[in-house]
MDTraj code that builds the backbone (N, CA, C; nanometers):
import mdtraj as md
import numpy as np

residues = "UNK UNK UNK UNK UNK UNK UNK UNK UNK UNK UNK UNK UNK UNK UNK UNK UNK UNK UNK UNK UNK UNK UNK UNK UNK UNK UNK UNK UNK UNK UNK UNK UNK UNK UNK UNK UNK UNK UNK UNK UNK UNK UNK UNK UNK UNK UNK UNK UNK UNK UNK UNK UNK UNK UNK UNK UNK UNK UNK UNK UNK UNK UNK UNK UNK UNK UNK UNK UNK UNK UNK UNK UNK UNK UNK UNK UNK UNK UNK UNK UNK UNK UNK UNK UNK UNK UNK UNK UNK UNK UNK UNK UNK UNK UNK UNK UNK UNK UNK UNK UNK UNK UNK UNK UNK UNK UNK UNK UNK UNK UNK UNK UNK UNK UNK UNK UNK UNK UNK UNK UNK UNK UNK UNK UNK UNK UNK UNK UNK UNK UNK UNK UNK UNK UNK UNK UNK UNK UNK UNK UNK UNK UNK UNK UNK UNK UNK UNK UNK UNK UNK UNK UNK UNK UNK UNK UNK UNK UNK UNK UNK UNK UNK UNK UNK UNK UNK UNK UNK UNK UNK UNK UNK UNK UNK UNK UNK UNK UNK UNK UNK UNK UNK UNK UNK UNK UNK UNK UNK UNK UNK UNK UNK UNK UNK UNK UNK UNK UNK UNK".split()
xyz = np.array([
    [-1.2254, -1.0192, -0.7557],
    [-1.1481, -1.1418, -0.7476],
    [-1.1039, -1.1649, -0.6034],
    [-1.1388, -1.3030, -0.5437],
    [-1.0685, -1.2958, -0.4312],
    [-0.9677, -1.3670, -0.4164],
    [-0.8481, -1.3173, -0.3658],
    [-0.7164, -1.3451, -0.3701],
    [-0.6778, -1.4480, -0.2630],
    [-0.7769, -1.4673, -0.1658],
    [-0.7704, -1.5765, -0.0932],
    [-0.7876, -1.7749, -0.1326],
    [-0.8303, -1.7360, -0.2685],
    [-0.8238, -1.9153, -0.3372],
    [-0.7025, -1.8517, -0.4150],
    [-0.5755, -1.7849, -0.4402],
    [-0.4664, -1.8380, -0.4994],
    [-0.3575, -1.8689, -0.4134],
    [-0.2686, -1.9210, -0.4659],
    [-0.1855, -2.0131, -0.4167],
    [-0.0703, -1.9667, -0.5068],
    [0.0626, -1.9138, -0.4343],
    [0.1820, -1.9004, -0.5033],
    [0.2244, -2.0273, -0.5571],
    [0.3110, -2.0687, -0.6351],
    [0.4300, -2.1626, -0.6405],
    [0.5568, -2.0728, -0.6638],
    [0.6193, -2.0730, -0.5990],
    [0.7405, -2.0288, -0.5596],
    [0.7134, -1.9087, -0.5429],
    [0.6924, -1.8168, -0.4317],
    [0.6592, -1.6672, -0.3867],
    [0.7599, -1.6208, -0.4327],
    [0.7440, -1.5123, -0.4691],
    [0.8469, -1.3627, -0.5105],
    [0.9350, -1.3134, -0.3471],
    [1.0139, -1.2852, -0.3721],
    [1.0189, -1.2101, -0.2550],
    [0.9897, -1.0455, -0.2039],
    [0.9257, -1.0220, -0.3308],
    [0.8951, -0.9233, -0.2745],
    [0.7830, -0.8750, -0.3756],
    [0.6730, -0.8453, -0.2978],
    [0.5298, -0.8514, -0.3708],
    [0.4353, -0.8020, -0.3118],
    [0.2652, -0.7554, -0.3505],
    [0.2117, -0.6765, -0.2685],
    [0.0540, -0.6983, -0.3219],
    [-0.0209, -0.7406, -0.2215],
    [-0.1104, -0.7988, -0.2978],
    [-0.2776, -0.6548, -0.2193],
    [-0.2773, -0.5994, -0.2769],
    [-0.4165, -0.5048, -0.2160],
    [-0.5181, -0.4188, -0.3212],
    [-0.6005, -0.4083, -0.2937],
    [-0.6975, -0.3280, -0.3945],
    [-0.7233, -0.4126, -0.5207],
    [-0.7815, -0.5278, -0.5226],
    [-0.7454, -0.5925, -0.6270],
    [-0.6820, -0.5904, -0.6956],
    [-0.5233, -0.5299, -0.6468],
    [-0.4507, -0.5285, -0.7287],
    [-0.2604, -0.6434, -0.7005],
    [-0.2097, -0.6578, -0.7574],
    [-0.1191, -0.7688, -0.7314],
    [0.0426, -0.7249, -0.7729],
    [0.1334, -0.6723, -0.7378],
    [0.2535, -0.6620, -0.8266],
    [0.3326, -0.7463, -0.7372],
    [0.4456, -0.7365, -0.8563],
    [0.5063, -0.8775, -0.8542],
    [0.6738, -0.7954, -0.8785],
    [0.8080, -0.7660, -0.7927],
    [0.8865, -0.7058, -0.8282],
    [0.9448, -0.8646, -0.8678],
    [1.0288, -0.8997, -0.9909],
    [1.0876, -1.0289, -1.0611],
    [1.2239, -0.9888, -0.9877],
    [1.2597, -1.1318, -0.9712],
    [1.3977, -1.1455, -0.8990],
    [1.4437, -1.1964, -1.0320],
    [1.6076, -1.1592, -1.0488],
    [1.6958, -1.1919, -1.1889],
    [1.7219, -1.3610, -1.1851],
    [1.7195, -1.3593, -1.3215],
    [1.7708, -1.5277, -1.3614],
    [1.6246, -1.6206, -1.3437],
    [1.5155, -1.5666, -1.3511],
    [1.3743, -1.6364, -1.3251],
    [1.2987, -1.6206, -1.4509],
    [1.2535, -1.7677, -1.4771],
    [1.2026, -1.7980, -1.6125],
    [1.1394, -1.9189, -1.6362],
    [1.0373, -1.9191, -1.6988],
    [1.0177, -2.0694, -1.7707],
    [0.9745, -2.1258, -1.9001],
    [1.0594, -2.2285, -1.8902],
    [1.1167, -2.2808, -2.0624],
    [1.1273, -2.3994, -2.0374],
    [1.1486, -2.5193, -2.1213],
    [1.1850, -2.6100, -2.1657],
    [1.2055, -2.6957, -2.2607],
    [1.3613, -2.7240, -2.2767],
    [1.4324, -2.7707, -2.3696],
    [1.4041, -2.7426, -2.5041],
    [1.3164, -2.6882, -2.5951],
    [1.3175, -2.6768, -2.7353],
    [1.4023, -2.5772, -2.7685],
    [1.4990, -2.5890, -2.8582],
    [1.5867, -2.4564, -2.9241],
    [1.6926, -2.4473, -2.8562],
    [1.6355, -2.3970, -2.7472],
    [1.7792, -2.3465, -2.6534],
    [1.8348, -2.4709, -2.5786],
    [1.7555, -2.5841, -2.5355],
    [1.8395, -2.6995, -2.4578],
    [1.8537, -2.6947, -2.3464],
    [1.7940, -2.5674, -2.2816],
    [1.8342, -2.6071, -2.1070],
    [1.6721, -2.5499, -2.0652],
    [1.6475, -2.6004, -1.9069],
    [1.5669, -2.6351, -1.8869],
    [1.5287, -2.4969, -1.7651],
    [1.4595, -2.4190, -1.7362],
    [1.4000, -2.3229, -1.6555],
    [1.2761, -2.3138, -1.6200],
    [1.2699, -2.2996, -1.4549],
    [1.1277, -2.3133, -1.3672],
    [1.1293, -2.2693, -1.2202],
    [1.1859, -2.1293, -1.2331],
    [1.1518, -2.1182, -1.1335],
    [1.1145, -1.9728, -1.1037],
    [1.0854, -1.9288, -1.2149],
    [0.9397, -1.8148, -1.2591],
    [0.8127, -1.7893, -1.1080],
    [0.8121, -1.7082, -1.0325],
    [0.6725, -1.7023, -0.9139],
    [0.5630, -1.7206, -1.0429],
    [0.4658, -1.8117, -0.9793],
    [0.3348, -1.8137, -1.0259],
    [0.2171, -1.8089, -0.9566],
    [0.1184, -1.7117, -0.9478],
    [0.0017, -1.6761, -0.8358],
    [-0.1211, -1.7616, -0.9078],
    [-0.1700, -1.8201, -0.8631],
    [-0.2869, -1.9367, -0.9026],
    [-0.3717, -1.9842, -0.8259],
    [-0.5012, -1.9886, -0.8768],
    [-0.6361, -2.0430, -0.8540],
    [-0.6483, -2.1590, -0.8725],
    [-0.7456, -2.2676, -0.8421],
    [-0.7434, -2.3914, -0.8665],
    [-0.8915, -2.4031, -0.9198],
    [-0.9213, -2.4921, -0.9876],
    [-1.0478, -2.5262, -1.0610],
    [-1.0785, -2.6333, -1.1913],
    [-1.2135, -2.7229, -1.1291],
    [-1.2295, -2.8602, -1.2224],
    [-1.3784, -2.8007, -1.3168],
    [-1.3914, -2.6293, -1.3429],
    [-1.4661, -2.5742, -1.4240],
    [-1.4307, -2.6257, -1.5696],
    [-1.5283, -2.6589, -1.6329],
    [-1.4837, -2.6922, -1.7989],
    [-1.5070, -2.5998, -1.8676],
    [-1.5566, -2.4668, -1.8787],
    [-1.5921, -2.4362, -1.9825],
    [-1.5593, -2.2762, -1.8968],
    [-1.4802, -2.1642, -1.8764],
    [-1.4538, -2.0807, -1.8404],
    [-1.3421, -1.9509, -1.8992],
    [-1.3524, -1.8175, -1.8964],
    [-1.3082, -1.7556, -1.9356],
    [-1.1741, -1.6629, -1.7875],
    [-1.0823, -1.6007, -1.8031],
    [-1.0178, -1.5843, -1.6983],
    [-0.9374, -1.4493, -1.7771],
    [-1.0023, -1.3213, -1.7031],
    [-0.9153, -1.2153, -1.7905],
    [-0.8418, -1.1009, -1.6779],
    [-0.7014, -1.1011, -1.6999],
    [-0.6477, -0.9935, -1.6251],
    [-0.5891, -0.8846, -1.7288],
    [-0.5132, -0.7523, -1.6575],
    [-0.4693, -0.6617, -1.7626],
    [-0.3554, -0.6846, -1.6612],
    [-0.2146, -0.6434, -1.7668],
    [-0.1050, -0.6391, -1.7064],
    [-0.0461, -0.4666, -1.7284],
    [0.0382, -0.4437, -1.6415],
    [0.1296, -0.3074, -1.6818],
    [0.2694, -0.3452, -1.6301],
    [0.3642, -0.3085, -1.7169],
    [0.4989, -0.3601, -1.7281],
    [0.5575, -0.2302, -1.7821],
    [0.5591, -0.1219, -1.7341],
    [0.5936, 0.0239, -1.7261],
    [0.7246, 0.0086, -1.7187],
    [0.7620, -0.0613, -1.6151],
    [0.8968, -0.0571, -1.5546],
    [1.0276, -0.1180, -1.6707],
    [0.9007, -0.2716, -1.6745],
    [1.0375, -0.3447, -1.7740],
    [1.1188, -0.2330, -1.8974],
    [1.2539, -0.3092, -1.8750],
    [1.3800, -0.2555, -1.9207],
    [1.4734, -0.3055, -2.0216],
    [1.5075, -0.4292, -1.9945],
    [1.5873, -0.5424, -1.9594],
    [1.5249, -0.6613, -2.0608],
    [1.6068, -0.7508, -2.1564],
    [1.5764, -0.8449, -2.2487],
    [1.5080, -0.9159, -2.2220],
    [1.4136, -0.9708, -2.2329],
    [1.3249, -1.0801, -2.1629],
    [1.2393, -1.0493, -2.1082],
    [1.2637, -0.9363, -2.0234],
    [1.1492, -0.9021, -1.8927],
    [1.0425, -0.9372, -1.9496],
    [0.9420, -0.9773, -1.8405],
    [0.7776, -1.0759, -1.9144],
    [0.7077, -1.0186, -1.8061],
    [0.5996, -1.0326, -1.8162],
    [0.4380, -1.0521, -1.7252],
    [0.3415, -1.1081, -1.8213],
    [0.2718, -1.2026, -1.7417],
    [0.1185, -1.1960, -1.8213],
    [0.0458, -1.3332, -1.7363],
    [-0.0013, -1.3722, -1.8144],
    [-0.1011, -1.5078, -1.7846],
    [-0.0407, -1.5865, -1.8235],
    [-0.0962, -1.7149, -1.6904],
    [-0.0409, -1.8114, -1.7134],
    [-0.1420, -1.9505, -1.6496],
    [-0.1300, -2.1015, -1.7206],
    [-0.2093, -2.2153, -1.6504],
    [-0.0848, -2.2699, -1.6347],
    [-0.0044, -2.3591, -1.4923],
    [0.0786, -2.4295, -1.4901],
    [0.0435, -2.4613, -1.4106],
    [0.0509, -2.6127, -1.5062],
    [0.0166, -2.7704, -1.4050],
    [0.0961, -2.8130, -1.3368],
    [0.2251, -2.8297, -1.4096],
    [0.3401, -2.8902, -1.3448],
    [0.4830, -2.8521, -1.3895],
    [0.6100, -2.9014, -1.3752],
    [0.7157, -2.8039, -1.4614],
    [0.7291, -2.8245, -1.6091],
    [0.6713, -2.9632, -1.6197],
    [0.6724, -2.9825, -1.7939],
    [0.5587, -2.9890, -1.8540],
    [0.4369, -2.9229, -1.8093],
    [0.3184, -2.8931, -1.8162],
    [0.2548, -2.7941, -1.7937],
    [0.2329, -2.6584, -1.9085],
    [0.1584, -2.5275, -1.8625],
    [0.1974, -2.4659, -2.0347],
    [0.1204, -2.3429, -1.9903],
    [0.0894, -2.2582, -2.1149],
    [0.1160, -2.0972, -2.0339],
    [0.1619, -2.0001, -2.1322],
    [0.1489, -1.8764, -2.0723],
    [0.1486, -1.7706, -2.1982],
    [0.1252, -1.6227, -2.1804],
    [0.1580, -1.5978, -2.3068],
    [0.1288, -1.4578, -2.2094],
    [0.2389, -1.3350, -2.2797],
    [0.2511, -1.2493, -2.2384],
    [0.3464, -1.1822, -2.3166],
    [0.4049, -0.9922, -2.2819],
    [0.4805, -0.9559, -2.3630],
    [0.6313, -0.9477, -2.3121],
    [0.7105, -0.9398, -2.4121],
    [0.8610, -0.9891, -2.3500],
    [0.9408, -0.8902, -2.3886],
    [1.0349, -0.7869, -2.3301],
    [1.1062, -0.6686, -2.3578],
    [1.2300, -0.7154, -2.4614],
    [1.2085, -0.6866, -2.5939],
    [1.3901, -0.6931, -2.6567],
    [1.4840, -0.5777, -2.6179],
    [1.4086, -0.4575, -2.6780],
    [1.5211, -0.3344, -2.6985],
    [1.4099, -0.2129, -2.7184],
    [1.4936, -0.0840, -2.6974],
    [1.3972, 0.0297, -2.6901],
    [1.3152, 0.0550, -2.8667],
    [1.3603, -0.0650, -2.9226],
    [1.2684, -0.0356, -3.0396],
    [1.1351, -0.1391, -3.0879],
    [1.1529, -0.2826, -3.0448],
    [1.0239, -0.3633, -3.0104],
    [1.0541, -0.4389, -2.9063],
    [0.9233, -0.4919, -2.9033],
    [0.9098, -0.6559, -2.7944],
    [0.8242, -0.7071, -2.8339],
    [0.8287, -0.8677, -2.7854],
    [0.7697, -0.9847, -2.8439],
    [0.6241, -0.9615, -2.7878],
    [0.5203, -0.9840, -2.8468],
    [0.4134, -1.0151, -2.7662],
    [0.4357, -1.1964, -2.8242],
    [0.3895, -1.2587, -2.7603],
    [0.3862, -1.3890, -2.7769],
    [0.3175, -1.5105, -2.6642],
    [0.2864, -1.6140, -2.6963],
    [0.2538, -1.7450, -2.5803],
    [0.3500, -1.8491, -2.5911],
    [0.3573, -1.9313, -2.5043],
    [0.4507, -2.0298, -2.4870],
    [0.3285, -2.1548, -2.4588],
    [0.3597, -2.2972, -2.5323],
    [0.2469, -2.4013, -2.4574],
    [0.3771, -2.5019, -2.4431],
    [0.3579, -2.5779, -2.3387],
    [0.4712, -2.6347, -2.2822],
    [0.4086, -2.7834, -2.2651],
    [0.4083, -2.9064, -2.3624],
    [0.3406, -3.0045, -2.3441],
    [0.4906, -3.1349, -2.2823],
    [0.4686, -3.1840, -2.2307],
    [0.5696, -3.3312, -2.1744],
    [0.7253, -3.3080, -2.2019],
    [0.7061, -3.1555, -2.1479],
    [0.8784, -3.0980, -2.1291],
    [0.9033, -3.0140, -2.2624],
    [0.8081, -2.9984, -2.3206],
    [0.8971, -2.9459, -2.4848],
    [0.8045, -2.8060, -2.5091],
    [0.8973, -2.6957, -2.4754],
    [0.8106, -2.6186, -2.5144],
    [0.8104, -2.5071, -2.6609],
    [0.7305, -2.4321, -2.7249],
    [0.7226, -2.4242, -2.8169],
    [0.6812, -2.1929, -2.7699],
    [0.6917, -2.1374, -2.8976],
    [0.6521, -1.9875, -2.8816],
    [0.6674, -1.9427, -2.9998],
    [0.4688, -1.8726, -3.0216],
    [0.4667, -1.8545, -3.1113],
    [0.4650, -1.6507, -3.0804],
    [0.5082, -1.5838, -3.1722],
    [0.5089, -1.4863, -3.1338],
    [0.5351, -1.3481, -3.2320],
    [0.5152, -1.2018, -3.2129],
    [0.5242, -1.1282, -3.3033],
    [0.5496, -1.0098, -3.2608],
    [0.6031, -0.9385, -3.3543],
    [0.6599, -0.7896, -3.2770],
    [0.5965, -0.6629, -3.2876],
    [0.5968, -0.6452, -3.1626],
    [0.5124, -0.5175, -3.1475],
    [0.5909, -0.3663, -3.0729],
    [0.5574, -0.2274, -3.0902],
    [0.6353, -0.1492, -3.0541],
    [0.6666, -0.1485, -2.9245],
    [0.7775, -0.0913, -2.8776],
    [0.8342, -0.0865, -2.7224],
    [0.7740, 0.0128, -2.6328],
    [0.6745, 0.0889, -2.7445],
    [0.6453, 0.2046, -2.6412],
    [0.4798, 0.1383, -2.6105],
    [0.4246, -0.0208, -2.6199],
    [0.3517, -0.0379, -2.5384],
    [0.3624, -0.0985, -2.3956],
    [0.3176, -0.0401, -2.3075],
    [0.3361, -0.0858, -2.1635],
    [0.1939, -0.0978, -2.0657],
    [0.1403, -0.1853, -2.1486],
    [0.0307, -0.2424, -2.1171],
    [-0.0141, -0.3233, -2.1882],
    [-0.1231, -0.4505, -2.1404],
    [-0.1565, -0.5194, -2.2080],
    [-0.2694, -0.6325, -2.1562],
    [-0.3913, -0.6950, -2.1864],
    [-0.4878, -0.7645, -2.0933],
    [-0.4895, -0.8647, -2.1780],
    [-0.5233, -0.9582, -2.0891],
    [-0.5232, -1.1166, -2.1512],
    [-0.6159, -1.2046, -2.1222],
    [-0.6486, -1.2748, -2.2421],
    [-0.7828, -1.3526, -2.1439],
    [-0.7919, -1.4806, -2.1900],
    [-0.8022, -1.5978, -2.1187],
    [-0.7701, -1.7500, -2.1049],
    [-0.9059, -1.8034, -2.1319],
    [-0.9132, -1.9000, -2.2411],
    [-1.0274, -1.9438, -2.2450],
    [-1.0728, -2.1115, -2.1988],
    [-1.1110, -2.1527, -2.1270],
    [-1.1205, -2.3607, -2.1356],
    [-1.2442, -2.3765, -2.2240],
    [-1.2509, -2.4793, -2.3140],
    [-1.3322, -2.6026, -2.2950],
    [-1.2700, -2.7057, -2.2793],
    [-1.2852, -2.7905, -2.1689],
    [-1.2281, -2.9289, -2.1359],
    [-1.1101, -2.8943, -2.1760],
    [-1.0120, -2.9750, -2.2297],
    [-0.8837, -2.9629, -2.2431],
    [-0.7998, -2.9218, -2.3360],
    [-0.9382, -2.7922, -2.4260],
    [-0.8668, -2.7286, -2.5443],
    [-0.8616, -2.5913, -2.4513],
    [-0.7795, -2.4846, -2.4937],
    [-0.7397, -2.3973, -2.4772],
    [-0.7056, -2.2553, -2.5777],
    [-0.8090, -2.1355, -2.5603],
    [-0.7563, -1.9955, -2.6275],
    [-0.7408, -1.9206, -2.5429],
    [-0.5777, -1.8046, -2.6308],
    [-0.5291, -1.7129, -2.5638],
    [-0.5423, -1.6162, -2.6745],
    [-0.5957, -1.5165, -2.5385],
    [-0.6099, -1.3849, -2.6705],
    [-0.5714, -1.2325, -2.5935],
    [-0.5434, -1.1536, -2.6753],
    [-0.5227, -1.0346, -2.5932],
    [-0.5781, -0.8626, -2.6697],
    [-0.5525, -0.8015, -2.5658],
    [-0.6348, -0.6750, -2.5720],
    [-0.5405, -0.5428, -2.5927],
    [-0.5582, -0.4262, -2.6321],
    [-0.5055, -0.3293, -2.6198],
    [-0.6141, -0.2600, -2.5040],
    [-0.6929, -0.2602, -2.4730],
    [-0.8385, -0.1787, -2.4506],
    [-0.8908, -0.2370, -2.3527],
    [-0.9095, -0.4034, -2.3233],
    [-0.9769, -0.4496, -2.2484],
    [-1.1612, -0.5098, -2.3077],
    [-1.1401, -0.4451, -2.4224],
    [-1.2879, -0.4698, -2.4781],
    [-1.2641, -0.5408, -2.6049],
    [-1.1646, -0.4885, -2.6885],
    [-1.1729, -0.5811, -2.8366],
    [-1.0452, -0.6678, -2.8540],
    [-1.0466, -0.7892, -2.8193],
    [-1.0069, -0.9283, -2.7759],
    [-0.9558, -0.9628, -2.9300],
    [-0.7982, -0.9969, -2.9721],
    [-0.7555, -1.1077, -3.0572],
    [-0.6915, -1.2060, -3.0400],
    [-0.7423, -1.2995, -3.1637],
    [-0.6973, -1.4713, -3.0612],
    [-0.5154, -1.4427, -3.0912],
    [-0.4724, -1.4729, -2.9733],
    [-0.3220, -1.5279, -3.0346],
    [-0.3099, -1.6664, -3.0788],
    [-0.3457, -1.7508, -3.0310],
    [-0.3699, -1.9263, -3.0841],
    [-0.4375, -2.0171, -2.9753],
    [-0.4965, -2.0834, -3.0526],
    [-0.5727, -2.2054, -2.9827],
    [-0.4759, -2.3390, -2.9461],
    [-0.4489, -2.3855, -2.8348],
    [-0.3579, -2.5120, -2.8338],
    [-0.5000, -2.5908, -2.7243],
    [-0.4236, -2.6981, -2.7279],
    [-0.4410, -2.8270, -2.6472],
    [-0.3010, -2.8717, -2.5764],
    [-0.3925, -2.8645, -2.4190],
    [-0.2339, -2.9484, -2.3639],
    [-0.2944, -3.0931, -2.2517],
    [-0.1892, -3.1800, -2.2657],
    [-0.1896, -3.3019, -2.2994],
    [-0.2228, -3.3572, -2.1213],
    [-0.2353, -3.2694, -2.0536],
    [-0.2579, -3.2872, -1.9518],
    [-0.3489, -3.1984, -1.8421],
    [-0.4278, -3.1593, -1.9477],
    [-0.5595, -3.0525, -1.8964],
    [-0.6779, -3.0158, -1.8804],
    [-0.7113, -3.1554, -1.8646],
    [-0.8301, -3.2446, -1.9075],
    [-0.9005, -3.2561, -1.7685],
    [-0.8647, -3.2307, -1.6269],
    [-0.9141, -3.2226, -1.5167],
    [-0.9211, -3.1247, -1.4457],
    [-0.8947, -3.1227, -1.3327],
    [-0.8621, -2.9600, -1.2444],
    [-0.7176, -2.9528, -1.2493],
    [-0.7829, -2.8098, -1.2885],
    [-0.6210, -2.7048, -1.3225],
    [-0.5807, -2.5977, -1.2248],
    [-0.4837, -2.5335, -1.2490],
    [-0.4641, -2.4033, -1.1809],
    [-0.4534, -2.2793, -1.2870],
    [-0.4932, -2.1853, -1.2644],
    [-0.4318, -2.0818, -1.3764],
    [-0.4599, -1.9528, -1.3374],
    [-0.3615, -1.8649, -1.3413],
    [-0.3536, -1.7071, -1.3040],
    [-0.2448, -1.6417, -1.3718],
    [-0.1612, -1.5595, -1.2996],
    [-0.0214, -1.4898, -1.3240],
    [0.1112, -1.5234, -1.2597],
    [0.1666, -1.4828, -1.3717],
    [0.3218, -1.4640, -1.3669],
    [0.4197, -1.3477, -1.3905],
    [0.5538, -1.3777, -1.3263],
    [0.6198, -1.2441, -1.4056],
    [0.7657, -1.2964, -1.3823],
    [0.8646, -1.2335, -1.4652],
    [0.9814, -1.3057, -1.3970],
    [1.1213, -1.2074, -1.5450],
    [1.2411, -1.2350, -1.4686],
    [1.3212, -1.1408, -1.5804],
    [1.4400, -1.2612, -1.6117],
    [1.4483, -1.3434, -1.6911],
    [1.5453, -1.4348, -1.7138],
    [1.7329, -1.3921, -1.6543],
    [1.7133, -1.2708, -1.7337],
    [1.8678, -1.2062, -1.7140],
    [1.8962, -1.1331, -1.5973],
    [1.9982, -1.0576, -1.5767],
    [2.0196, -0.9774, -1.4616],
    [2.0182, -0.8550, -1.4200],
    [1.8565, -0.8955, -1.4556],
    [1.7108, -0.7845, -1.4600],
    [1.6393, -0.8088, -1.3612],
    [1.4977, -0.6708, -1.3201],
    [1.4452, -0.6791, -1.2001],
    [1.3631, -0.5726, -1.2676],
    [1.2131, -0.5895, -1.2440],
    [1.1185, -0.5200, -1.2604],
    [0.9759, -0.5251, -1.1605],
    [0.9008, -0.4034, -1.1490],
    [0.7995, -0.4110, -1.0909],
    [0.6931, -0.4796, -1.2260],
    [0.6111, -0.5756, -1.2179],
    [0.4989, -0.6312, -1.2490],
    [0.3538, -0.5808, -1.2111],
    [0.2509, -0.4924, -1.2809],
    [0.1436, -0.4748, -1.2068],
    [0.0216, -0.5414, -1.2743],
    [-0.0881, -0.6204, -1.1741],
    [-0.1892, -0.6901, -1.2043],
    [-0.3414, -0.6530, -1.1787],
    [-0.3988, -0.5862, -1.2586],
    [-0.5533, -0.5556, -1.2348],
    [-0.6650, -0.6139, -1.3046],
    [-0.7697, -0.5859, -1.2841],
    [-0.9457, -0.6168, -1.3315],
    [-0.8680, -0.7687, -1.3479],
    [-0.8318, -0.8508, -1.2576],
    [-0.8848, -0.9622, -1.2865],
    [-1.0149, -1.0574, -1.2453],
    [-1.0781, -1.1378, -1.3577],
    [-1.2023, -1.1466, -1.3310],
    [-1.1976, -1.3174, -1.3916],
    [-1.3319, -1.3815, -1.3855],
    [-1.3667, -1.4997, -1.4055],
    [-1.5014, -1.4755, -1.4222],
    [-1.4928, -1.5281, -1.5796],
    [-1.6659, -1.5227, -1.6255],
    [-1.6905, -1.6349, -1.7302],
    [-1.8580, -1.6784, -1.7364],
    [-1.8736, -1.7657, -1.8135],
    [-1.7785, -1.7990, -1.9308],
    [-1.7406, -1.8875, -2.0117],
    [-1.6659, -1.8946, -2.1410],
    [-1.6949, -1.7875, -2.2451],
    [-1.5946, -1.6846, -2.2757],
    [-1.6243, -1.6063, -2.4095],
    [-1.5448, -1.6696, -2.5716],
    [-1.4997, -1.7865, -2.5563],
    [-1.4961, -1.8437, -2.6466],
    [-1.6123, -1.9562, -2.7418],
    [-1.6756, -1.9160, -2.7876],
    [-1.7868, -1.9669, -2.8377],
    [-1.7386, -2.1492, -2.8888],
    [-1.8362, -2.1654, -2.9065],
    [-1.8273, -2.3287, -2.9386],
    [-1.7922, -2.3179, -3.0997],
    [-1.7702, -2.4087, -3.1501],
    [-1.7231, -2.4179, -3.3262],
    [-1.8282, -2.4753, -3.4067],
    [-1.8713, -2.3114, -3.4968],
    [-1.9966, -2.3668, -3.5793],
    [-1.9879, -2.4023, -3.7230],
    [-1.8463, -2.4546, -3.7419],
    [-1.7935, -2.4496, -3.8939],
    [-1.8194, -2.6159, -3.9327],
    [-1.6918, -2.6897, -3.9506],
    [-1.7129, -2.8314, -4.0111],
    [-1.7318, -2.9137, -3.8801],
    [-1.8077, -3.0013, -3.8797],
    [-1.8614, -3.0827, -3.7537],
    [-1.7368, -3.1815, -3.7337],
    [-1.7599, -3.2002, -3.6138],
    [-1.6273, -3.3239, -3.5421],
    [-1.6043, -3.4384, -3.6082],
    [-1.5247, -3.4830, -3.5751],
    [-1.5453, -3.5942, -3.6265],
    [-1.5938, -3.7168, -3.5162],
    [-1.6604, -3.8466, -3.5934],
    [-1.6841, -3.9260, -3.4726],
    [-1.5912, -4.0538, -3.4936],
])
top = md.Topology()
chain = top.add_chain()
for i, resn in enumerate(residues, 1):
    res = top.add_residue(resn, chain, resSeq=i)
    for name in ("N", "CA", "C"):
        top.add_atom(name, md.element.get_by_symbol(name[0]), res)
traj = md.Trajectory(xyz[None], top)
């Protein structure tokens, strides 16, 4: 992967990018959300991103989040277009007995998370982003080899060139190292749909 086509939005301050590899230490009170449930609005989460008007592409990194501690703490993948426009999905620390694995899709400010609990003693995890045109799957790995979907969305503004890579960030007044490897970009591994035909 070359790290020279991404582009921060809002740099970390403190971060380290070598060996194809990327960590990300999260500064406290950094997050992103909007307005569903809770009512207030958060964006200012570091996000490391690529740019691309590819339609049909696959995008897989592995994360390690060893460190996280702290309620919330996150890493994972992420596409963000704009602040009321993006998708991410990654795992989120509750307590020393689970954490959320889950995605967030964030369409015209309203965002939504679907999600499920998994034990605390995993601290790792790979993710892999799928396009056609402006539908979208997220799926993830224990292994790196045997891939489950977490959900298929569509977002309402993703229909051209996008950006999409990683994130990490600790809502509360938390601070963790983030680590990012094997990230790669390969043809689409989401197959086309051979069940009931479209409609016209």
């Amino acid at each position: 992967m070359d790290f020279a086509n991404f582009q921060w939005t809002r740099q970390p301050k403190d971060y380290l990018i070598q060996n194809g590899k990327v960590e990300i230490t999260t500064n406290p009170h950094t997050d992103l959300w909007q307005r569903t449930y809770y009512h207030f609005r958060n964006d200012n989460a570091p996000v490391f991103q690529m740019e691309t008007d590819e339609q049909f592409f696959s995008f897989t990194v592995k994360t390690d989040f060893t460190e996280s501690s702290h309620r919330f703490d996150q890493c994972g993948i992420v596409l963000y277009l704009d602040s009321e426009n993006w998708l991410k999905a990654s795992v989120e620390y509750e307590n020393d007995t689970f954490q959320h694995l889950g995605s967030v899709v964030t369409n015209h400010g309203f965002s939504d998370w679907a999600t499920t609990e998994i034990p605390a003693d995993i601290k790792s995890m790979w993710y892999r982003l799928s396009r056609r045109q402006d539908d979208y799957c997220l799926e993830c790995s224990k292994d790196g080899i045997t891939f489950q979907q977490m959900r298929i969305c569509h977002l309402l503004e993703g229909a051209g060139k996008i950006r999409f890579g990683i994130y990490a960030c600790s809502p509360e007044d938390s601070s963790f190292r983030a680590v990012f490897t094997d990230m790669a970009v390969t043809d689409c591994k989401w197959a086309a749909h051979t069940g009931q035909q479209p409609d016209v």
